[in-house]
N, C-alpha and C positions, 0 to 999 in steps of 0.2 A: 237639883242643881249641884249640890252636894256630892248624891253618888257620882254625876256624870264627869264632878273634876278627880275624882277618886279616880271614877276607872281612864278617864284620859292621864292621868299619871302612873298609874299600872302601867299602862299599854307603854309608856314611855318607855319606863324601866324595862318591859318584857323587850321592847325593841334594840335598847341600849345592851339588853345581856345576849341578844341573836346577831348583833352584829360584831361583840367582843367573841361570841363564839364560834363565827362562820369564818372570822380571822385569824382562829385560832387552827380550823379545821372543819369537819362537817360538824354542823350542827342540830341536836337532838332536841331541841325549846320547843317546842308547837310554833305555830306563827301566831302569835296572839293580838297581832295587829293586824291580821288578815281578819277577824270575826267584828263583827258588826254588834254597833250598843241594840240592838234591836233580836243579834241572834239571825242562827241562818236554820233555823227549823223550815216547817212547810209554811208554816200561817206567813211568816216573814218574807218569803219568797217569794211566794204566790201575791201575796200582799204586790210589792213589789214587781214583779211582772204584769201584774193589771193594772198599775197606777203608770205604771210606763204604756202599756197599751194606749191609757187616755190619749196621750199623745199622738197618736199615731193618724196615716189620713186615713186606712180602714175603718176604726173607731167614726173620723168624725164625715165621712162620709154615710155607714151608715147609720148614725144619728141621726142626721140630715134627712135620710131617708125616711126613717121612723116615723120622724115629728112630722113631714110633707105628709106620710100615708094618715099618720094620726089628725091631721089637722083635713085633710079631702074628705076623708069618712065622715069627720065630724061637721064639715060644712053642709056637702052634700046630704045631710041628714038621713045615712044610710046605716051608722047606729046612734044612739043617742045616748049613748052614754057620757060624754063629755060635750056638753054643749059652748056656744060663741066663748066665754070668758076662759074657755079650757083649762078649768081648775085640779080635773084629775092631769092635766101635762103640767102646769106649773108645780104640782105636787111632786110629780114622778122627776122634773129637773131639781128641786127643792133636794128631795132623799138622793139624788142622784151626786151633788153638791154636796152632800152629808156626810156624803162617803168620800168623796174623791177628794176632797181638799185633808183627810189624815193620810190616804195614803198617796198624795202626792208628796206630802210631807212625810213622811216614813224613806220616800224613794228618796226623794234632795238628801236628807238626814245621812242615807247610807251611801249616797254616791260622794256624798262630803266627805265620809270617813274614811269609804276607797279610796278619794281623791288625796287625802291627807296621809293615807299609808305610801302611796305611791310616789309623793311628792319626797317621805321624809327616805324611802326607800334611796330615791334617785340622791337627795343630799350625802346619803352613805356612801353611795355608789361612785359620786363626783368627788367626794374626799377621802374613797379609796387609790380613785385616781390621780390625785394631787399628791398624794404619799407616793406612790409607785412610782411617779414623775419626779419628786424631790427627790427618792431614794436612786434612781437611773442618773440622775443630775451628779450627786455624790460619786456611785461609782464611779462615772466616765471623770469625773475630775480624780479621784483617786489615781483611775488609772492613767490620766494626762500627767500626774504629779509620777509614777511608776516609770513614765517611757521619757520623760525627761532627763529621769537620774539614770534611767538605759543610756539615752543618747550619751549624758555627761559621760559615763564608766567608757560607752566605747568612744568617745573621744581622745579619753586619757590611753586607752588602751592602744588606738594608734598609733598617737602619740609616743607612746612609751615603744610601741614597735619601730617609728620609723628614726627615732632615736639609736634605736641596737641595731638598725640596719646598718644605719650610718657608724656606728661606730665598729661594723662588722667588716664593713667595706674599708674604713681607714687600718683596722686590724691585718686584713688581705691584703693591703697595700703595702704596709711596714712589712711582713710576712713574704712579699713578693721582693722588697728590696734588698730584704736580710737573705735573701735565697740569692737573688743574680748580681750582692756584694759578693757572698762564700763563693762562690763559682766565678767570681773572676780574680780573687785572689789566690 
């Protein structure tokens, strides 16, 4: 119990420094929350794809099969080796139960741990999102606060033009009367 909150806090940390590192740039960590408390060797694997087989309807169709052939033979008294009470078939379910409930549990175990790397993966992923979004939010107000102070400048700037026009035009006017006084005196 022990080691297992050990290494679920490892893995934490490993995960906490791969996604400070994939933020930063590409990142060289191993995925150490990809690896499984069980390990991804052969035994592990294999383990694990037969305990997932159980499940399956090939599996339990044929089982079904099995036991029907197992159970005819042995009515029909055509071997005798497992007679009415079919103690070598309760035996063969019994070892068969012996096995398959660790590595059913072996499977749960690691599909829980994928499920949990995946889940903490997509929490990264959705609060890299929320940042990107805060951070777009920012700019575009930045930049609403930038085309405001545009608009303001060329307002004044208008302003300020049609100000000198006008006083361009009364300029041309006194200019025009001080021209056709001189010429008519």
């Amino acid at each position: 119990m022990e080691s297992e909150s050990c290494l679920l806090a490892s893995r934490a940390t490993a995960i906490s420094h791969i996604g400070a590192a994939e933020r930063g740039g590409r990142s060289c960590v191993p995925h150490l929350h990809l690896q499984s408390v069980f390990g991804d060797d052969w035994f592990a694997l294999k383990a694990e794809a037969f305990a997932r087989f159980f499940g399956t309807p090939t599996f339990l169709i044929a089982q079904t099969a099995i036991v029907a052939i197992w159970i005819l033979l042995s009515v029909l008294v055509l071997t005798a080796f497992d007679i009415y009470p079919f103690i070598l078939l309760n035996l063969a379910f019994s070892l068969q139960a012996a096995y398959a409930a660790p590595l059913i549990l072996l499977a749960q175990t690691r599909q829980a741990d994928r499920d949990a790397a995946h889940a903490m993966a997509d929490a990264e992923h959705r609060e890299a999102l929320h940042q990107a979004s805060e951070e777009r939010e920012a700019l575009a107000a930045e930049q609403t606060g930038l085309l405001v102070e545009m608009l303001q400048q060329n307002t004044q700037l208008t302003e300020t033009v049609k100000a000198l026009t006008a006083r361009v035009e009364a300029l041309k006017v006194e200019m025009h009367k001080a021209v056709v006084s001189s010429r008519t005196s």
